[in-house]
Every structure is written in C-alpha cells, then in structure tokens.
N, C-alpha and C positions, 0 to 999 in steps of 0.2 A: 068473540073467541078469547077466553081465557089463557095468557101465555106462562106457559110453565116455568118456575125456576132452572135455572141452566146452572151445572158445575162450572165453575173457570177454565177448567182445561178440558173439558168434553169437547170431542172433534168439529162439533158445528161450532162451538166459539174459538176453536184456533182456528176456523176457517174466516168467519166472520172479523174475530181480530185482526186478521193477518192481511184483509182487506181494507179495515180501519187503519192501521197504519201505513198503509202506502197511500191514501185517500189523502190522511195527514200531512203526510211528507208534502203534498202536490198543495195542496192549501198553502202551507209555511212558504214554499219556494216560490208560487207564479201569485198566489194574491198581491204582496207588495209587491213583485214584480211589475206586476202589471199598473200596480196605482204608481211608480216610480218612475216608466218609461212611459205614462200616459198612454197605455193602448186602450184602446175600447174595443170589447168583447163583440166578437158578433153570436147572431142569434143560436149558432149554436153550439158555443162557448156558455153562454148564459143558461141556455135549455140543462146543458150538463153540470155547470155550477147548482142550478135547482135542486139538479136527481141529487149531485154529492150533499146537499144541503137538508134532504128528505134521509138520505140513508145516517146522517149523522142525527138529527131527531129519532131516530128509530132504535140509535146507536144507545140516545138515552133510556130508552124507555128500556134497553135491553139491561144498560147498566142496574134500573132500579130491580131487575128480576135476576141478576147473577148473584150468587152464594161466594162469601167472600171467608177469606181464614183470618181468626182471632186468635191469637197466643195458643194456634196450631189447634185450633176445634173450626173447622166448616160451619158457617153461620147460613140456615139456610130458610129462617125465619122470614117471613116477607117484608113484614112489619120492621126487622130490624136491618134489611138491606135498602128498605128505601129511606131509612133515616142517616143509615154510614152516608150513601150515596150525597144526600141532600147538605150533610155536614163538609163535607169532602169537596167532590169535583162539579156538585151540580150549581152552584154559581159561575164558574170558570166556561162550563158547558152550556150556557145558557148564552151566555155573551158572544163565543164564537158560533154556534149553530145557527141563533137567530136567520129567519129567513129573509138577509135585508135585501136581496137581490128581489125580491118582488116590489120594491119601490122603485127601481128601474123600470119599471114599465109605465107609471108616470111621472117623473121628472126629465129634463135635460141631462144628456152623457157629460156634457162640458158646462162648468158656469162661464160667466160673462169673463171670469180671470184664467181660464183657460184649464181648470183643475177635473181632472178625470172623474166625476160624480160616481158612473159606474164601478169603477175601480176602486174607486173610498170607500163604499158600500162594501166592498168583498174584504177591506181588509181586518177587518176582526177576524174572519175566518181563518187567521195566522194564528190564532189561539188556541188550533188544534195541535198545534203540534208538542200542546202538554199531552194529548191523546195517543201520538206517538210515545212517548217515554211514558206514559202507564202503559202500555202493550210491553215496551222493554222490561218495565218492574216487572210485571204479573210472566216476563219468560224467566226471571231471574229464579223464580219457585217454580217454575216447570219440569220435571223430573226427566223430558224427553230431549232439553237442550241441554247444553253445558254453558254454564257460567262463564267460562274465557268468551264462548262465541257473544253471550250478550254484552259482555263489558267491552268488547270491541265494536259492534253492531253502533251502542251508546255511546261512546268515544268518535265513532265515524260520524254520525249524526249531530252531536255537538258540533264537529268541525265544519261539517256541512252548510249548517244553520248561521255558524258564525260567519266565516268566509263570506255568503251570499248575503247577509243584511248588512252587513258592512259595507261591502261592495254597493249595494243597494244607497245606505245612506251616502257612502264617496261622491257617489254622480249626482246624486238628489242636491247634496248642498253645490258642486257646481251648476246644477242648472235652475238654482232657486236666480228671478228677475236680476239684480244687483253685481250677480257673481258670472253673468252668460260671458262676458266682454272681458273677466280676465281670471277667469278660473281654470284649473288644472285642464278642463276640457279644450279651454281657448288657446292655454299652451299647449297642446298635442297635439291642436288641429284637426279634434274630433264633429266639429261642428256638425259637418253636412256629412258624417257617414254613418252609417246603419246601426241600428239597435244592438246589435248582436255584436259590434266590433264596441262600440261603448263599454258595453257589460263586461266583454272582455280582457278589457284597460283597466276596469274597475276591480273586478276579481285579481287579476295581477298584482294590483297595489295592494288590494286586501290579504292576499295569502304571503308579500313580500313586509308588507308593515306587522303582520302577525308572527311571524315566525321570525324576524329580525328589525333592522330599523329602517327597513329599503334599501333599494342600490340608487337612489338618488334620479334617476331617468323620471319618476315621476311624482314634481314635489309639490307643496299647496303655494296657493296665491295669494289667500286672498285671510285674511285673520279668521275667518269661521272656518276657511280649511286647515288652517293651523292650529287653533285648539281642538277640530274634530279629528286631526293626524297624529297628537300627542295624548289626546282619549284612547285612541286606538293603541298605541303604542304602549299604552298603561294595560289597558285590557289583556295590549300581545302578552308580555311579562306573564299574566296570570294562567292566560290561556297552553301556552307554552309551556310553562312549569306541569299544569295538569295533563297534558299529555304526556311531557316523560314520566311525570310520578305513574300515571295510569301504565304507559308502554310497559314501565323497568318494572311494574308490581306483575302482570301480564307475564312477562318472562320468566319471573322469579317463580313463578307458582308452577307454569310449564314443566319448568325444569326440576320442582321441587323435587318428586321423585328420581330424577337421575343425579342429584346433587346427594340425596341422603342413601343412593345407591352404589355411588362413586365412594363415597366416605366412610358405608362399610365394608367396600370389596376393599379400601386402603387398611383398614383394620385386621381384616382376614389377611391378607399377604404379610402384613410387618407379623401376624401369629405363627403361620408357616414360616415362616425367613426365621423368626427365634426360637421354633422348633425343630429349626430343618429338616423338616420330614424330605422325605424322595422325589425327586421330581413328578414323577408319576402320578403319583397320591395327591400335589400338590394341583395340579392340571385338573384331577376331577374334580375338586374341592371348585374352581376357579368355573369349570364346564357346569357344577351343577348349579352355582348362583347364577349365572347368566342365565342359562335355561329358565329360572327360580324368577329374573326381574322381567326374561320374556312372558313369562305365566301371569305377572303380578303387578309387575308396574312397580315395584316398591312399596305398594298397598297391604300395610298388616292387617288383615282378614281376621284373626285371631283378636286382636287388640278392639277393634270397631264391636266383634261382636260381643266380646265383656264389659261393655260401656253400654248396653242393652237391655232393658227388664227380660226378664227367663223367657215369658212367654211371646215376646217377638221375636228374641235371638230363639227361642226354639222354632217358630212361624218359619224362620228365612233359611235355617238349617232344614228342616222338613221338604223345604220346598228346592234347595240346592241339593239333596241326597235323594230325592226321589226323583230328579232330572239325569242323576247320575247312576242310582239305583235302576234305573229304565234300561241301560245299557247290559244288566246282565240280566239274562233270561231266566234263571232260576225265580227273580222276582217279581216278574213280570204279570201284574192281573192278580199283584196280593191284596189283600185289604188293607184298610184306613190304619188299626190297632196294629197289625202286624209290623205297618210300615214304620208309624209311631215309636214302634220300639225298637226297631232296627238302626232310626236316625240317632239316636241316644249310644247306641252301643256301638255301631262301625267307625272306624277310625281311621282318617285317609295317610296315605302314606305315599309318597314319591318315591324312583329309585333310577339311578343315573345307566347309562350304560355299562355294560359289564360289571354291575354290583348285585351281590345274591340276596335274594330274599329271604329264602332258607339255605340253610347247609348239611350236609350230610352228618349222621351223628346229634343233629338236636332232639331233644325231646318234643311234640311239639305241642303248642301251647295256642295256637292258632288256623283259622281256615282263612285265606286269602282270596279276597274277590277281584278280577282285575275289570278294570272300568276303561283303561285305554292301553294300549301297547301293546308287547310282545315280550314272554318270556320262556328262555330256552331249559328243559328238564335235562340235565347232565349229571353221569356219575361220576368217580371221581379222578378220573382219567381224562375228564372234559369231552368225551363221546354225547353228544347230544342224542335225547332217546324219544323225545315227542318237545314241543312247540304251544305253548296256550295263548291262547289271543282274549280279545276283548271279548267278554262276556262269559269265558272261563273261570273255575275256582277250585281249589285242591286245599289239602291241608285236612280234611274231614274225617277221614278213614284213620289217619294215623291218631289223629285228636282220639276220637271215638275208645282205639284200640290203646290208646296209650303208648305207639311203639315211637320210636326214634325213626328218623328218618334216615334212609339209606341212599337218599338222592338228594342235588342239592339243585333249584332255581332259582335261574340266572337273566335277570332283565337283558332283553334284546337291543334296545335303546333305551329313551325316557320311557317309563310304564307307572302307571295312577294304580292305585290298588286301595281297595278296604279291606280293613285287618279287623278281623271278629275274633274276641280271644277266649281262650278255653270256659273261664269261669261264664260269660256273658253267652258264649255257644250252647251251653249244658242247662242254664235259666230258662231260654228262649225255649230251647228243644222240650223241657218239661214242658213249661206255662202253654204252648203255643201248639194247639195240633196242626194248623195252619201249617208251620212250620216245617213239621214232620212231614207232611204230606207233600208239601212242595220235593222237600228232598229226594220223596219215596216217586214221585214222578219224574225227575232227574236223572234216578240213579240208572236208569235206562242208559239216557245219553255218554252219563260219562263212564260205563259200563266198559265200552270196547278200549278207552284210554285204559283206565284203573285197570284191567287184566291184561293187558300188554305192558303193561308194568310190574305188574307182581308175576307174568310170569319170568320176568326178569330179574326178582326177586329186589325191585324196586317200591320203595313204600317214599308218597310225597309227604 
C-alpha cells in the first residue's frame, strides 16, 4: 500500500504529532531515568518500550512523505521531501529509534559491575526529545495556535528537560563506587531510602543550583561533585538569563497592544484638554475608542491589509464583507459578480451611541446598510417614529428622488453599517440587473416602513 503525502497541518498529522510529542517527552524523562536509578524494566514496561519504538520507526517513514514549506512554497515532491528529510533529522532519528531493546532479550539485565544493561540500551532513545521541539517548530507556523502558547509550551520544556537530567546526573556521580561512603548522598543519609525520596533530593538541588547558588542544606563532597555543582551553577547563569529574556519578551508582546493603546488614548485626551472641547463630547470621543480597542485589540486592519498584493487583500475583503454582507437580507442568495462588486464599493462605518447617521435637511448622497445594532428614525423634535435593526437599509428613495431629507437617524448604541454612496449606487443600479431586481423584491418589505413615513411626510 502506497502512503500518500500528508500536509503538515492536515488534522491526521496534528493528531499524530501531538502523540509524538508526549511519546518524546516520556522517552527524554524515564529513559535516563531508569539507566540512573538502575531499575529494570519488567516485561511489560519492555513490551511497550517496543510498541513506542515501532510507532517512532513509523514516525519516520511518515516524516519522509510529509510536504514541508520552502521560502513559503509547500514542497510536496516526494523525491524532494525524502532528501530535506535525509539532510536534516534522518541521522539524529536513526540513533534514537533504533530498536535496541530487542537485544534485551538476549543478554544479561546486570553485568558483572552492576550496570543496568537494559536500561543503557533504552538510553539513546532520550534523543527524541529533538522530536518534541520539532512538533514545537512546526506549531510555531501553525495558523490554529498562537505563538505566545508555543514559546511558553518550549520554554516549559527546556526547564523540564533541564531540571530532570541534572537532577539525574547530581545522584549518578554520588553513586558512582568511590563516591557511595562520602558523597552528598552519604551526607543526607539517603542510603537506604527509596528511589522516589533520592530523586526528590536531587531535583531540589537541581532547581535550587539553577535558579541561584543553593541554600547550602545540600553541598558536594567529594571534588567531582564540586566541579559537577560549579558546571551547573555556570549552566544556572545561562539558563536563568534565558528565561527572563524569554518571560519579559512574552509579556512585552502580550501587552504590545494595550501599551500602544494606552499611548494613544494619552494623545487623544492631552488633544481634547488643548481644545477644550465639552465635557460631553469629550466622554464620547473616550467611549468610542474603548469600544474601538474592544472591536480591535489595537490591531490596524487597514495598515495589514495595504502591505498586501490587490488580489489577496481583495481575497480577505471579499471574504470578511460577504460574512457580513449575509446579515442583511436584501443580499442574501446574490451572485459571485454582484458580490464582487459590492465588496469594492461599501464602506464600513461605525457610529457611537446617540450619534446620527443622517440628519434632517441633508441632501442625500448615500444608502445605509446596517450589519449590527439599532438605529432610532426621529424628526426634529426627537419623537422617534420607527426603529431599524440589523439587516435593515434606507437612504434609497431619497437617493433615487434627489430630495433632502426631512428625518434625521440616530444609532441606538454601537451600530456597524455599510455606506453605498450615490455615485457607486447609480453604477451598480445600471451595470447590474441583479441588482435591480433584488431591490424590485424588497420593496415589498420595506413598503409598509417607507409609507408610514411618507405619510408623515418623512423622507430617510
């Protein structure tokens, strides 16, 4: 059976990954473990070392058929992924998969010096845990995580990794023959207790030497623990520094957006403060950016997408104005061309509470489509005389006729709206029967509105 190439992120290889790296994790953490505290595997600790040993062979053969990205082009050549592969991780992957656990079945567990044979076999298989941080790389291009989570995830795992084979090496050199009778161990009077309280001693020391220089409760004895406790303490220095660089880079980015959100709303208030405009006016000015960094995050949408070739920023516009275009009925079940051309010409518009969209006495020059909120139709007494909601639109009649308007609308709260404006209304309405027709099926609906307004001698 012929296996197919696989995308990198198609759902069977985030499954499959996502199994390879905790496989990994388990490899890096209990392999030297287990060669350190001299345990021997029973049978069916070995049985499932084989299966993880069969699934990471498999792993390879999967890597040579995954489709990998070259200077952002999808390489999906076969020929040319088992060569990346082979150049790359397939030496690295060869050394730790190796099936060495099948020579346990004939040699001795113990040699004659007491050394864990079983357990020395398994430990190449700590080599996987390059296989975990390529799962990290390959989320870092993932479109479906975020960046912060995998530089955290890789920063937790580094500590991980670090902590535990330190810890690992701590107890190994006191219980190398020479060092039993007066090593760290001998002073704690860890001798005769349990494995689990050892490791526990050790890890202690190791996240106490990494993070500072110890509290002294547990020191070396013996000259190999002392140049292995000032290695470490060299190491700590390094290891240290790159977690605050990592943490304090982390946060900065976090906050990027609320730091350059913070620093224009300082800019807007010292504007108003030297304009002194009104309190009033001042408050909505201040209500509608909040509202504005709630919508946005601080994210210039506008800026991103003129850093774009035309025909992708038109792709992502098309595809954001027809999700939004769905919300008013009139355009509901248009076509491709029609839609096409509507994306180019509407133009989105925000409007805060109690701000008009139109006002009575304008000429008007636009048809308004609302896509979310409420807005109230009042004349000029402020008598509210109908209410348009989402998927509503006016403006068309008086366009049409030319006349000025003699009502003015007034957002209810926040309200999104697309503005079609006259010249681009009157292109469309020629070029497009579509258009016409839609309207001509419409005018039904908004039939009983539009006459209970005009007989009010209300025109929107």
């Amino acid at each position: 059976m012929k296996i197919p190439v696989f995308k990198p992120h198609s759902p069977f290889k985030r499954v499959w990954n996502s199994i390879a790296f905790w496989l990994a994790l388990y490899s890096g953490l209990i392999m030297p473990f287990n060669f350190v505290y001299s345990i021997e595997p029973t049978l069916l600790l070995r049985v499932l070392d084989i299966l993880i040993t069969l699934f990471f062979l498999f792993d390879m053969v999967m890597s040579m058929r995954t489709a990998y990205s070259r200077n952002g082009i999808l390489i999906i050549n076969q020929r040319s992924i088992t060569l990346n592969y082979l150049k790359t991780w397939f030496c690295i992957d060869v050394i730790a998969n190796f099936p060495y656990e099948l020579f346990g079945f004939f040699i001795p567990s113990f040699t004659e010096n007491g050394l864990p044979v079983l357990s020395l076999l398994g430990l190449p298989h700590t080599l996987r845990v390059f296989r975990a941080f390529r799962y990290l790389g390959d989320k870092q291009s993932d479109l479906q995580t975020l960046p912060v989570l995998v530089r955290l995830t890789r920063m937790v795992v580094v500590m991980l990794f670090t902590t535990h084979w330190i810890a690992l090496g701590w107890y190994n050199i006191s219980a190398w023959p020479e060092n039993r009778a007066s090593g760290w161990v001998c002073q704690q009077h860890l001798e005769s207790t349990d494995i689990f309280t050892k490791y526990l001693y050790s890890l202690y020391w190791s996240v106490t030497a990494l993070s500072s220089v110890g509290f002294g409760d547990i020191t070396p004895q013996t000259r190999i623990e002392v140049l292995f406790a000032t290695f470490v303490m060299i190491v700590g220095v390094a290891v240290f520094a790159y977690f605050i660089g990592n943490i304090a880079s982390m946060i900065s980015k976090i906050d990027a957006g609320q730091a350059l959100f913070q620093e224009r709303m300082d800019g807007v208030k010292e504007y108003l403060q030297y304009r002194k405009l009104p309190l009033v006016i001042r408050q909505r000015i201040l209500n509608y950016y909040e509202f504005l960094w709630s919508r946005t995050k601080g994210f210039d949408e506008r800026a991103f997408l003129q850093n774009l070739p035309r025909s992708l920023r038109r792709d992502i516009i098309h595809h954001l104005a027809v999700e939004i275009l769905d919300r008013v009925p009139l355009f509901k079940g248009c076509g491709h061309e029609l839609l096409d051309t509507l994306v180019t010409a509407l133009q989105p518009q925000l409007y805060g509470p109690d701000e008009y969209l139109t006002r009575a006495g304008e000429l008007a020059n636009e048809v308004f489509f609302i896509t979310d909120g409420h807005a109230d139709v009042v004349d000029q007494e402020g008598t509210i005389h109908a209410t348009l909601s989402k998927g509503d639109y006016f403006g068309e009649l008086s366009l049409i006729l030319s006349e000025r308007r003699t009502v003015s609308t007034r957002a209810r709260k926040y309200c999104d709206v697309y503005v079609l404006n006259k010249s681009d209304f009157q292109r469309i309405l020629q070029e497009s029967e579509e258009f016409k027709e839609l309207f001509k099926q419409n005018a039904q609906k908004q039939a009983d509105l539009v006459a209970d307004l005009l007989m009010k001698n209300l025109v929107l």
